[in-house]
C-alpha positions in Angstrom: 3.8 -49.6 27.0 3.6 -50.3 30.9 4.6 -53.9 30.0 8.2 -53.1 28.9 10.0 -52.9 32.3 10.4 -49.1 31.6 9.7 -47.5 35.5 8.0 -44.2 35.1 8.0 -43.8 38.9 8.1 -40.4 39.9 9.8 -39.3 36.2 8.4 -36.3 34.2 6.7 -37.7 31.0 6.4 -35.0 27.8 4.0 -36.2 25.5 3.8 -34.2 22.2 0.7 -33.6 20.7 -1.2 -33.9 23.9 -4.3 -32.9 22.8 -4.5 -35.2 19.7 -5.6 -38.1 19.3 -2.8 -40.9 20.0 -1.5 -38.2 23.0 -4.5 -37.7 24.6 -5.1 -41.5 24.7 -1.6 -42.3 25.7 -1.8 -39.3 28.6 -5.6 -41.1 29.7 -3.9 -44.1 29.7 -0.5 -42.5 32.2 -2.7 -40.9 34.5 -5.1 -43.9 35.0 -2.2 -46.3 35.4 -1.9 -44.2 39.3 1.6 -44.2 38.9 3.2 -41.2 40.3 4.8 -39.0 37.8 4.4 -35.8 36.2 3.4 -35.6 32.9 3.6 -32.3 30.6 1.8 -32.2 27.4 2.8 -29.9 24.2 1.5 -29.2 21.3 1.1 -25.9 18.4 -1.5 -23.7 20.3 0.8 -24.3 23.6 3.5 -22.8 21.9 1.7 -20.2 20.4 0.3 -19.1 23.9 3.6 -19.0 25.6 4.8 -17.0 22.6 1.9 -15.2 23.1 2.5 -15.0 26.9 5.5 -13.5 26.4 4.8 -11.0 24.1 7.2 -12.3 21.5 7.5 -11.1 17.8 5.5 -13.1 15.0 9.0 -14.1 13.8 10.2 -15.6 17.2 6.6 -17.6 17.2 7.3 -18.9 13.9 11.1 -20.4 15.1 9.7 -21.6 18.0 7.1 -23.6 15.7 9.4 -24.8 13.5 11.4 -26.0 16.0 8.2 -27.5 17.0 7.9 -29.1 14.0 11.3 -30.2 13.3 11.2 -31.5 16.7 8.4 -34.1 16.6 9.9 -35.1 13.0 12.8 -36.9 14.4 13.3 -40.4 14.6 12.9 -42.4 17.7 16.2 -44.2 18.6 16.8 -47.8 18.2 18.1 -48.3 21.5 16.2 -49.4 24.4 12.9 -51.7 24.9 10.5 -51.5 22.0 
């Protein structure tokens, strides 16, 4: 990851699915690399607690989790260091 010439000095990192297993790893593995950058991490109960937050109808919640889930379906691109 850190060995693909890709500078994440000072950028703002969103991992999805923070708190699973392959996110949480890869957000250990960001903050103990001491480079300085912000990183936000999402995943289904942080949705649901904004939603919450916000005092937003079930059927707002449930867009906003499918969007969720349509989201972390898509394809990464084929551009760019691998």
């Amino acid at each position: 990851m850190l060995n693909n010439n890709v500078s994440l000095n000072n950028k703002t990192v969103l991992i999805t699915g923070a708190a699973g297993f392959i996110g949480y790893n890869l957000t250990t593995a960001l903050i103990n690399s001491c480079i300085p950058m912000e990183i936000i991490g999402i995943d289904e109960e942080k949705v649901k607690a904004i939603s919450k937050k916000k005092q937003e109808s079930d059927w707002i919640r449930d867009y906003r989790l499918q969007s969720f889930k349509n989201f972390q379906e898509i394809a990464m691109p084929k551009f760019g260091p691998h």
